[in-house]
Every structure is written in structure tokens, then in C-alpha cells.
N, C-alpha and C positions, 0 to 999 in steps of 0.2 A: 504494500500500500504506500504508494507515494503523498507526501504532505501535501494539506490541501493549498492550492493558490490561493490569491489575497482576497478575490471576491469570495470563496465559499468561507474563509476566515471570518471575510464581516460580516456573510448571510449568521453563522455559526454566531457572534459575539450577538446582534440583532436580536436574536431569538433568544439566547441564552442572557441576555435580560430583560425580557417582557414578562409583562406581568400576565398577559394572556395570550390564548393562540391567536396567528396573523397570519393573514392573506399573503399570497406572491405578492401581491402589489403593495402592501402595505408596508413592508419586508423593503420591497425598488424605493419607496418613497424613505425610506429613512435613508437608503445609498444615494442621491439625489437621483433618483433614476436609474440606476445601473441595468444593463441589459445583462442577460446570462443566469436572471434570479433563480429561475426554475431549475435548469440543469444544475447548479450550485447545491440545490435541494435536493435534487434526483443524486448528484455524489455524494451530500452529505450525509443523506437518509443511506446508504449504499456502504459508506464508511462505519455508520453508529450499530448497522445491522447488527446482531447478533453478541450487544456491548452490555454493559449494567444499565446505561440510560442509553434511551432510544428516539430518534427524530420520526415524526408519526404525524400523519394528515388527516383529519379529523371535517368532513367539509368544507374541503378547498381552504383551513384555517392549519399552520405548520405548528408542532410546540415540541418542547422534548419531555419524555416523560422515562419514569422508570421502569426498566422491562418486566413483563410482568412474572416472571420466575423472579423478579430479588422482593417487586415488592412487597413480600411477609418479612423482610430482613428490615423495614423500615416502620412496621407497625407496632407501636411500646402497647398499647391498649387496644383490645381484642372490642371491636365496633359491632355494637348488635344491629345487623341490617335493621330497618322498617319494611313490614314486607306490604305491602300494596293490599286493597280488598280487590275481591275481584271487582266489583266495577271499577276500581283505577287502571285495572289492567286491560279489560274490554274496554274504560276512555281512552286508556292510551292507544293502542292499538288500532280503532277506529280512528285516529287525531293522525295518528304516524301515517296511518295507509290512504287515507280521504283527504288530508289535509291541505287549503286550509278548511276547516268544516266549524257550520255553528253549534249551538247547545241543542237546535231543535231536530238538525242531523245526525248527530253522534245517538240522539233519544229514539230516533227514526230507524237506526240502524240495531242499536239495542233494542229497541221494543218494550224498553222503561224507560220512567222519567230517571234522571239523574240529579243527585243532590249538587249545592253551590261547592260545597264540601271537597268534591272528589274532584271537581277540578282545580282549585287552589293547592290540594295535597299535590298533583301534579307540577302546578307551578312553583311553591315552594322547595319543590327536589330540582328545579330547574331546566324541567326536562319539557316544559307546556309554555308558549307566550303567547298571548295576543298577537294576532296578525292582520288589524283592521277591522272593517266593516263590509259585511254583504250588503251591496248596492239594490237592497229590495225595501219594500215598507215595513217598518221597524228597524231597519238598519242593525241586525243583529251582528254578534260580534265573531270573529272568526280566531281559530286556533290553530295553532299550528306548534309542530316541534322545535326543538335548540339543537344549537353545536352538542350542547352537554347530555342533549339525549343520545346523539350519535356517540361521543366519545365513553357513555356510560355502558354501551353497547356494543363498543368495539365496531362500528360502521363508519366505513368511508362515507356514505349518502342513503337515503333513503331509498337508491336503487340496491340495495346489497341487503335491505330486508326481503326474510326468508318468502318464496313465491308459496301456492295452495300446493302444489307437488312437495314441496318442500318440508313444508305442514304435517301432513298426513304421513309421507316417510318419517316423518319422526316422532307420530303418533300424538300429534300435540292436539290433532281435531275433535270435538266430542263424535264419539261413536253414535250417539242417535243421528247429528245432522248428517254420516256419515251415510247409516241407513236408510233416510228417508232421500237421499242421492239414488240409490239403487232400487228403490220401491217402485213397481209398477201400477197405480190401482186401476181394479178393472173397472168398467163402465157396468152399472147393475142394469142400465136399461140400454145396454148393446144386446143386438139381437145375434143367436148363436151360429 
């Protein structure tokens, strides 16, 4: 491995003091512009591969983080997850795949109302924001996900959540909506 040239130097110093993840561009604008930003990233991500800390793209936002074999080597206190109810997880879910979508879509698609509750516990894990307003009467409000749901997930974008094939290979679908896929009902008044 040959040392890196001066531009993946400052892309490398750039990032390793930011206080959050950055865009290519944001990344060029702190070099006044530098051209070369990306490839810079494509080596330096290439260089950290397989290191203690690792340079990692999180939607289209670059940051370094710790790989994740060491990080139990950096945890002193043992963090009781909060595990989600299930409807946080059917709002999340619908928000991640329809998104952006309002309060009376995500209730549309569930087939209950949903409390104010479960989408604030979303928001406050960081992983649900506001994303405007549906241009309809009422002007209701739209949601959408974060970098930090992606990055909590381990997803480059929203293309990389798992497809319906995906699902069901891995057994994650309920078995009834499974059955009622394969169900043929007859016609009682088809004639024989």
C-alpha cells in the first residue's frame, strides 16, 4: 500500500474532524473545490478496509466509524436496547418503503389507527423526520426516513432494503398472508 497523496490526506483530515457525516460535495467545498473528491474516497475507503476504524457511506453522507468486530472493545456499559412495539415497527416499515407517506396512509396500509405516540418514538430514535406537506386539502404532513435510519441498518439507501422474495426467504412474512396468496376460492354459484 503506497501512502496516500495530499488530496486523499485532506479528504482523510476533512472527515476525521467532522462532527457528522458529509457529502462529496461538502467534503470539495471545504478543499475550495478540489476535483478528485470521490476517487480520494473510493482509495480511502479501499485503504481503511479491513482496519479497527473504517470509512463507510451511509447515503451518499462519508464518516469513519468503528469496525464493527472491535466495537464491543469500546463498550464500558452493556446498553439495554428499547425494543420497538410492533406498530413502531409496521410505522417504520411502511414510512421506509412508501415514503414520503402521511399519518392517514401508513393507517391505510395498516388497517389501524395509529397513536401520536409511535411516531414520535420513531422520531426521537432519529430514524422518522418530517418531510413536508401533501399538497391536498388538509395539507397533511409527510414522513419520511434519516441518514441515521440507514446507518442504524447498515444500508447504503433505501434501494438495499430487503425486496418481498427476500422477505419470505427469510421467513420474516406472517404465514397467514402467506396462505391467503395461494388460496383459490371457489365460486359457490359457478355452475359445474
Amino acid at each position: 500500500m503506497s501512502p496516500p497523496d495530499d488530496l486523499a490526506r485532506a479528504v482523510e483530515a476533512v472527515l476525521f474532524a467532522a462532527t457528522e457525516p458529509m457529502t462529496a460535495d461538502a467534503i470539495r467545498a471545504h478543499l475550495n473545490g478540489a476535483t478528485g473528491v470521490r476517487e480520494a474516497l473510493a482509495r480511502l475507503q479501499a485503504d481503511y478496509d479491513g482496519r479497527g476504524v473504517e470509512l463507510v457511506v451511509r447515503g451518499e453522507r462519508w464518516h469513519f466509524q468503528t469496525a464493527a468486530d472491535m466495537a464491543h472493545l469500546l463498550r464500558r456499559d452493556r446498553e439495554e436496547p428499547r425494543k420497538l412495539s410492533r406498530a413502531g415497527i409496521e410505522t417504520l416499515a411502511i414510512i421506509a418503503y412508501h415514503e414520503p407517506a402521511t399519518r392517514a396512509e401508513i393507517e391505510a396500509i395498516r388497517g389501524v389507527q395509529i397513536s401520536k405516540g409511535t411516531i414520535d418514538v420513531l422520531m426521537e430514535a432519529g430514524w422518522v423526520r418530517p418531510a413536508g406537506r401533501r399538497d391536498v386539502p388538509g395539507r397533511p404532513l409527510l414522513y419520511a426516513t434519516t441518514a441515521d435510519f440507514l446507518a442504524h441498518f447498515g444500508l447504503s439507501s433505501r434501494r438495499d432494503l430487503p425486496g418481498l422474495d427476500d422477505l419470505k426467504a427469510a421467513g420474516l412474512l406472517d404465514p397467514v398472508d402467506l396462505a391467503f396468496e395461494t388460496i383459490e376460492v371457489a365460486n359457490p354459484y359457478e355452475e359445474d
